[in-house]
C-alpha positions in Angstrom: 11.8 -25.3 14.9 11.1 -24.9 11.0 7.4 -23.3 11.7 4.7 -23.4 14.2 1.5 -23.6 13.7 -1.2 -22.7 16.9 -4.5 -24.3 17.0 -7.2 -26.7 18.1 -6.8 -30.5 17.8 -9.7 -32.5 16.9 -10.2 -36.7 15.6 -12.2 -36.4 12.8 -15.2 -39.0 12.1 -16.1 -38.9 8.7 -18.9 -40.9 6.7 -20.8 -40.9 3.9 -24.2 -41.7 4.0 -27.5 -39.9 2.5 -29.6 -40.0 5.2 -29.2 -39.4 8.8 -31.5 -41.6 11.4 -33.9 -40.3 14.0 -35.7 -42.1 16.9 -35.4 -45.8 17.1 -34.0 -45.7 13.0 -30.3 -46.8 12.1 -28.3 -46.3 9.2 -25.6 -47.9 7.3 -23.0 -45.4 6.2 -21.9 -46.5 2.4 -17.9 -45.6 3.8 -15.9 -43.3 6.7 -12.2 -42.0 7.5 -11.1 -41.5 11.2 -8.2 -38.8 10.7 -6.9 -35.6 13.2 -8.7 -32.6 12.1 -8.5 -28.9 13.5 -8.3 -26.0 11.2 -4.1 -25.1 11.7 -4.1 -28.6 12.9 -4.6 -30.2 9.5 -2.6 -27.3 7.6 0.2 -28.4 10.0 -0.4 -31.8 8.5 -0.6 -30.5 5.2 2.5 -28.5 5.6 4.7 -31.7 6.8 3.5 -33.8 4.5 4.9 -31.6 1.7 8.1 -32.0 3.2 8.3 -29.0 6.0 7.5 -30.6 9.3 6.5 -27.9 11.5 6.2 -27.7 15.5 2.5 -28.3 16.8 1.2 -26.0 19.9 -2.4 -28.0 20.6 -5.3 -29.0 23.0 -4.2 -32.7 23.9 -6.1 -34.6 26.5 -4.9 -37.7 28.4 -6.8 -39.7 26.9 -7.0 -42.4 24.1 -8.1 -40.1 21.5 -5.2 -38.0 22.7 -2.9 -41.0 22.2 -4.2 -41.5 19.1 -3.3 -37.9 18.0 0.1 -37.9 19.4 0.8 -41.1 17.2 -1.1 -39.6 14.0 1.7 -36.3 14.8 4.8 -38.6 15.1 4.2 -40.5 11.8 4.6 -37.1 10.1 7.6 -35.6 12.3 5.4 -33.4 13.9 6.4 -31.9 17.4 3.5 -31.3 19.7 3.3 -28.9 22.1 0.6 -30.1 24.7 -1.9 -27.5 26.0 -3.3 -29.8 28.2 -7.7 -29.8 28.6 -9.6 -32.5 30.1 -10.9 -34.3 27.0 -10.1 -34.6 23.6 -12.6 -32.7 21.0 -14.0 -34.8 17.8 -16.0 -33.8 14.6 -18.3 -35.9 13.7 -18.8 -34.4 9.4 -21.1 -35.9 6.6 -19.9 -34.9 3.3 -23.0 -34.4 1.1 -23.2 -32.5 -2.6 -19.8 -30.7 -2.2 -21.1 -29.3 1.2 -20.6 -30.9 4.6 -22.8 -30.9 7.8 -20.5 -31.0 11.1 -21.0 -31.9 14.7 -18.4 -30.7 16.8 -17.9 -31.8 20.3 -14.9 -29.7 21.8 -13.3 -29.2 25.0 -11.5 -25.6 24.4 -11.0 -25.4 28.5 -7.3 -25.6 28.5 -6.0 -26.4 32.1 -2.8 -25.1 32.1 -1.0 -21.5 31.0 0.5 -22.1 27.0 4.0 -23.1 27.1 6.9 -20.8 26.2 8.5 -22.0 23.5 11.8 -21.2 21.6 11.6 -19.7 17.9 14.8 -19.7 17.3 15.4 -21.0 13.2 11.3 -20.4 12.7 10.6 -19.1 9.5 6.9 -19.2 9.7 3.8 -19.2 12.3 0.2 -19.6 11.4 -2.9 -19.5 13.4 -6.3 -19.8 13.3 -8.0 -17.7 15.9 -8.2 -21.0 18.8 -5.9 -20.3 22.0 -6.2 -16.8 21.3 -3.9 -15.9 24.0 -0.9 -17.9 22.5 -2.1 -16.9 19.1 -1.4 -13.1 20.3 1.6 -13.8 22.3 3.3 -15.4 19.5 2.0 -13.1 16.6 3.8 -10.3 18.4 6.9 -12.4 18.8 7.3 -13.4 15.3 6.5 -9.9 14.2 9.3 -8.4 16.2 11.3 -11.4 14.9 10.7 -10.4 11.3 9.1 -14.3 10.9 6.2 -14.5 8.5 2.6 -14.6 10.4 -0.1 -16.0 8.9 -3.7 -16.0 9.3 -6.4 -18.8 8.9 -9.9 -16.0 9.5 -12.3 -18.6 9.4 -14.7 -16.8 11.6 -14.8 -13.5 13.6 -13.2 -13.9 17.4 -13.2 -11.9 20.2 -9.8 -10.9 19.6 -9.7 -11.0 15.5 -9.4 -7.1 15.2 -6.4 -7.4 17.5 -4.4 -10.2 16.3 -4.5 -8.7 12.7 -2.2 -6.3 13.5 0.7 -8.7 13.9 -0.3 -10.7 10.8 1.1 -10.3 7.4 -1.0 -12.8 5.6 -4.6 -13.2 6.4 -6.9 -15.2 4.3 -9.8 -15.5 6.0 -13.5 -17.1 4.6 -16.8 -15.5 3.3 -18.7 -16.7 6.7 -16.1 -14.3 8.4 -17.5 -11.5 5.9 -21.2 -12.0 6.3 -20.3 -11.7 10.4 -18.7 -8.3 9.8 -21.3 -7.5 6.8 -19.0 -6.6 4.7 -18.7 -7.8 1.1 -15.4 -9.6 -0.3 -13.8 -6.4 -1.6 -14.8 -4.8 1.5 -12.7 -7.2 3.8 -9.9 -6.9 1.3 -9.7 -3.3 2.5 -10.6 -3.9 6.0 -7.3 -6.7 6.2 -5.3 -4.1 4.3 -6.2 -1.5 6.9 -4.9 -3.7 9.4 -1.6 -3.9 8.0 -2.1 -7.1 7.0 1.2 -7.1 3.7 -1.2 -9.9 1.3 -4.8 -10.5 2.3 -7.3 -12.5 0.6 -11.3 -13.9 1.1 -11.5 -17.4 -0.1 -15.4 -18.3 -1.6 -15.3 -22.0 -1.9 -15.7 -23.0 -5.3 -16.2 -19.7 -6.8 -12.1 -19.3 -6.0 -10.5 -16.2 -3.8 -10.2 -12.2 -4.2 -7.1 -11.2 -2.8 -4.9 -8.1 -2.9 -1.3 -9.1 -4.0 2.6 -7.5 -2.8 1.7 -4.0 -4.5 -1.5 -4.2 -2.9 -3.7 -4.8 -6.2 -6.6 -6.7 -6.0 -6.8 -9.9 -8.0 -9.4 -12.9 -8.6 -7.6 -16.0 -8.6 -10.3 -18.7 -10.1 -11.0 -22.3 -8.7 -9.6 -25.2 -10.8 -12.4 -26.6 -12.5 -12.9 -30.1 -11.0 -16.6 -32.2 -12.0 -19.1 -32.8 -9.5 -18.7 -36.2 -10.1 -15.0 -36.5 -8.7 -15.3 -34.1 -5.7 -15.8 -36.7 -2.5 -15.7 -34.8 0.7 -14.5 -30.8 0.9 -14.2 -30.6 4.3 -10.1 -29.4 4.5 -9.5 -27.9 1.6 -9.4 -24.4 3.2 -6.8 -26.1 5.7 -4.9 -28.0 3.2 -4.5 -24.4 1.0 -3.5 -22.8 4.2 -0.8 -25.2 4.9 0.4 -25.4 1.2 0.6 -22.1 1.0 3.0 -21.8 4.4 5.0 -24.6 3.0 5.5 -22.7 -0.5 6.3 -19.7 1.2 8.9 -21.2 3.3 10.1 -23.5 0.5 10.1 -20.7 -2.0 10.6 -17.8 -0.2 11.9 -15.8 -3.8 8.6 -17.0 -5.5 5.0 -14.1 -5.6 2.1 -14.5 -3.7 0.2 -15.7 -6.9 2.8 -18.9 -7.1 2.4 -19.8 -4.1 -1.7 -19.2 -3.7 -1.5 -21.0 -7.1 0.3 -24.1 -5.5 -1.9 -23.9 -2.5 -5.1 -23.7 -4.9 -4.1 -27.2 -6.5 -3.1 -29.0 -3.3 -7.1 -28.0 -2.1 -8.5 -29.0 -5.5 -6.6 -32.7 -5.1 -7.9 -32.9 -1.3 -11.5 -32.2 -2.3 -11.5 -35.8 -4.2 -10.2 -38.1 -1.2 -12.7 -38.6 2.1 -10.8 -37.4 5.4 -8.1 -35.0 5.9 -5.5 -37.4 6.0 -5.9 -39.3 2.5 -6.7 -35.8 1.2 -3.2 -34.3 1.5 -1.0 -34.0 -1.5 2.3 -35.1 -2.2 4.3 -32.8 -4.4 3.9 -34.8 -7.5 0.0 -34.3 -7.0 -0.3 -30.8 -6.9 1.8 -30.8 -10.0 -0.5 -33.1 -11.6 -3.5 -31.7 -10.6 -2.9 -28.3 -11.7 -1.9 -29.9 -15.0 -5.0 -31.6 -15.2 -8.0 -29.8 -14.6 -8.2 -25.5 -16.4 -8.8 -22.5 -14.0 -13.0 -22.7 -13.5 -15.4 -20.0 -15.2 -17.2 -18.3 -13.1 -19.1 -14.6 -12.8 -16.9 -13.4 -10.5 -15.9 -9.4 -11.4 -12.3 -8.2 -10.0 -12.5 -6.3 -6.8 -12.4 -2.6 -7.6 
C-alpha cells in the first residue's frame, strides 16, 4: 500500500444545459460526462493518475453502478476496499457560470464494520470527513505510524474537532468557516490550535490562505484562467487535494508552497474539462498550465 485514501463513492452525472424543466417540460442538455465522483474518491483518482496509485477504502454497493465503479478503479490501478451499503450513491451536477448546482442521492448506511487493513509501506492517508469511524481509526494509526494524514474539511462533521488532532495537513473550504463563523484567518488559527503542522482555507477562485512549515501565514493566489475557458468546477478542490498527496509523496524534500503550487495547477487544468475524469492532469499538464496562465489579481490582504 503506497497511500490510502477514505471516503464516499459516488457516479457522477454531469450535464450542461441552461435551464432545468419543471412539470410536463423537457430539456435537451447541449453535453454530459458519467465519471466516479466522491470528494477523497476523485483525489484518489487524481493521485493515481499522476502516477501514485493509492489503495481505496469506499461505500460500494452490489449493484451495476457498483460494477461500474469497481471497473472505473481497476483502469487506474486502484485497490478498493469495499464497505459494503445497500445502493450505490450518484450526483446528479449542472455546471453553470463557474458555479455548479448538485443533487446528491446517497446511501451512507454502510452494512458492515470497516475492514482492517495493513499500512505497512503507506506513506500517506487522506480523508474527507465520510466513514468517520474509519477516518478516526486510521488517523490515529498513521499518526502513531509517523505516516502523513491529510485532511479534505469540506464541511463541519460531528466528529471534525476530533479527527483534527491526528491530522497534519488540513485544508478545509470557506463553507466549513461560515459553519463555525469564523473568518479565513480565524480557521488558520483554529487548525493550528489543533496541531494541525500546515493548514490552509481554500476560497475558490479568489485562491487559499494557508499557514506554511514555520507556521507563517501566506496567500497563495489562483492562476488566472478566462471565464471563457472554465467548463465545469466541480473537482477542483478534489483534484488539488489529490495532487497535493501525490507531490508530497513524490517529493517528499520539496515545501509546502511547491507542492500547494503543483496542486493549484492540476485544479486550474480540471476546471476547463466537464467531469472528474477528463479533468485530471497528466504531469505534462500541470507543467503546462502553470506555464500558461500568471498567478490572478485579486483584493485578498495576507492573514495577519
Amino acid at each position: 500500500m503506497k497511500a490510502l485514501f477514505i471516503g464516499q463513492a459516488y457516479i457522477d452525472v454531469t450535464f450542461l444545459t441552461d435551464e432545468i424543466p419543471t412539470g410536463d417540460e423537457k430539456a435537451v442538455a447541449q453535453d454530459y460526462s458519467i465519471s466516479f465522483g466522491g470528494n477523497a474518491v476523485t483525489a484518489a483518482f487524481c493521485c493515481a493518475k499522476l502516477g501514485i496509485a493509492p489503495d481505496l477504502l469506499a461505500s460500494v454497493a452490489d449493484d451495476w453502478l457498483g460494477r461500474m465503479f469497481i471497473d472505473m478503479a481497476a483502469k487506474y490501478g486502484i485497490s478498493v476496499h469495499h464497505r459494503k451499503v445497500r445502493e450505490s450513491s450518484l450526483s446528479f451536477i449542472m455546471p453553470h457560470g463557474g458555479k455548479r448546482a448538485i443533487v446528491r442521492c446517497r446511501d451512507d448506511h454502510y452494512l458492515h464494520p470497516f475492514p482492517p487493513l495493513n499500512l505497512e509501506g503507506c506513506q500517506a492517508l487522506h480523508l474527507d470527513g465520510h466513514q468517520p469511524d474509519a477516518a478516526i481509526y486510521y488517523a490515529k494509526a498513521c499518526r502513531e505510524a509517523g505516516i502523513l494524514t491529510s485532511l479534505d474539511g469540506g464541511g463541519l462533521r460531528a466528529n471534525t474537532h476530533e479527527l483534527l488532532a491526528f491530522i497534519d495537513v488540513a485544508v478545509v473550504a470557506e463553507r466549513l468557516c461560515e459553519q463555525m463563523r469564523l473568518t479565513p484567518t480565524e480557521m488558520l488559527d483554529y487548525l493550528k490550535g489543533r496541531g494541525c503542522r500546515i493548514g490552509g482555507v481554500t476560497l475558490g477562485e479568489r485562491g487559499m490562505v494557508w499557514y506554511d512549515e514555520a507556521g507563517m501565514k501566506r496567500v497563495l493566489p489562483a492562476l488566472d484562467v478566462p471565464a471563457s475557458l472554465v467548463v465545469d468546477t466541480n473537482g477542483a478542490g478534489d483534484i488539488f487535494h489529490g495532487a497535493y498527496v501525490y507531490s508530497a509523496m513524490a517529493r517528499p524534500q520539496a515545501s509546502w508552497l511547491d507542492h500547494f503550487v503543483f496542486a493549484r495547477a492540476a485544479s486550474a487544468h480540471s476546471i476547463q474539462h466537464l467531469g472528474n475524469e477528463a479533468s485530471l492532469p497528466t504531469l505534462d499538464q500541470i507543467a503546462a498550465t502553470e506555464a500558461r496562465f500568471p498567478e490572478k489579481q485579486v483584493d485578498l490582504a495576507p492573514a495577519s
